[in-house]
N, C-alpha and C positions, 0 to 999 in steps of 0.2 A: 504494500500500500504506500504512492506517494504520500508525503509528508503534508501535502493541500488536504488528502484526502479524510483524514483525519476527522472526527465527530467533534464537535466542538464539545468543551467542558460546558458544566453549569456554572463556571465562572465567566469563562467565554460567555453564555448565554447572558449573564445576570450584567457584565459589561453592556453590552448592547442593549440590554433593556432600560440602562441608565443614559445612552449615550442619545447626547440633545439632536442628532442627526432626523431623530424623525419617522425612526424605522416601525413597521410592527410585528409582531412576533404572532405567529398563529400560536391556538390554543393548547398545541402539541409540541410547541415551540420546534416542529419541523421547516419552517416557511419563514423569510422577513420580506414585509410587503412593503412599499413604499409608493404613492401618484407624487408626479415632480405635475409641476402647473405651468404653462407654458404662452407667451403673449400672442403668439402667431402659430398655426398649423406648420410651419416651415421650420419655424423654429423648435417643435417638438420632435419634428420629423431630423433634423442636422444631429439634436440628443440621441436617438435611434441608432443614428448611422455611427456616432460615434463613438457611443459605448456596445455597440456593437463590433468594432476592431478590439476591443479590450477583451469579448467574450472570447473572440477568435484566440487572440494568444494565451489565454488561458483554459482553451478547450474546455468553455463552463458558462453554458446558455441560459438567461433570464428565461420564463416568462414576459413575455410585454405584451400589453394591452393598448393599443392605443385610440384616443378617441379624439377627434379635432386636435382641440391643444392642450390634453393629457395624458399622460405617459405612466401607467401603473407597472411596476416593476414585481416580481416575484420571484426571489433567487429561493434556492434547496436543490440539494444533492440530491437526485433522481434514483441514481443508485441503490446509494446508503440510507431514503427514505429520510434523511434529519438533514440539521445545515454542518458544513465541516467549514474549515478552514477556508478552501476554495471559496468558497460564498462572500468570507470577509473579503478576501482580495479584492473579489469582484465589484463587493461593497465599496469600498474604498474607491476603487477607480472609476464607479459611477460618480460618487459623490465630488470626485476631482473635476470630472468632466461637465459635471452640470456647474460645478465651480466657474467654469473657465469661460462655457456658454455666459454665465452670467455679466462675468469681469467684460466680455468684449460689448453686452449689451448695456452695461453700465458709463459704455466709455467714450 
């Protein structure tokens, strides 16, 4: 088992359920869900495409939902049935991206 692959601890878990990100935890705490809100269609669609190069090199595919100009995300290990480590990565680099979407619509 790579080292992403990994089940996340209940400390793992209990971090992210603290962490102001915005994330939500399903009931099974299998699943973190999160809708980003977006001002334009186009602009939710560039979020898409971008954190979708990020799934690619980490061989580790949201859920996305997309509707006009919102973007519901749902990461979990398909496999392993819970969220691992891979998820946080994932995590992370969504929340970079939608970072960055922002900084250039702020500027």
């Amino acid at each position: 088992m790579h080292k992403h692959d990994k089940p996340l601890t209940k400390r793992d878990i209990q971090k992210l359920e603290k962490s102001p990100l915005g994330w939500s935890l399903t009931a099974k705490n299998t699943k973190l869900v999160k809708t980003f809100t977006f001002d334009t269609h186009i602009d939710a669609l560039i979020f898409i495409a971008r954190l979708t190069v990020h799934a690619e090199l980490l061989q580790h595919h949201p859920d996305i939902t997309f509707t006009y100009a919102k973007v519901k995300i749902t990461l979990t290990s398909h496999e392993q049935k819970t969220l691992t480590k891979k998820d946080v990565a994932l995590l992370s680099r969504i929340e970079k991206t939608h970072a960055k979407l922002h900084e250039v619509d702020n500027d």
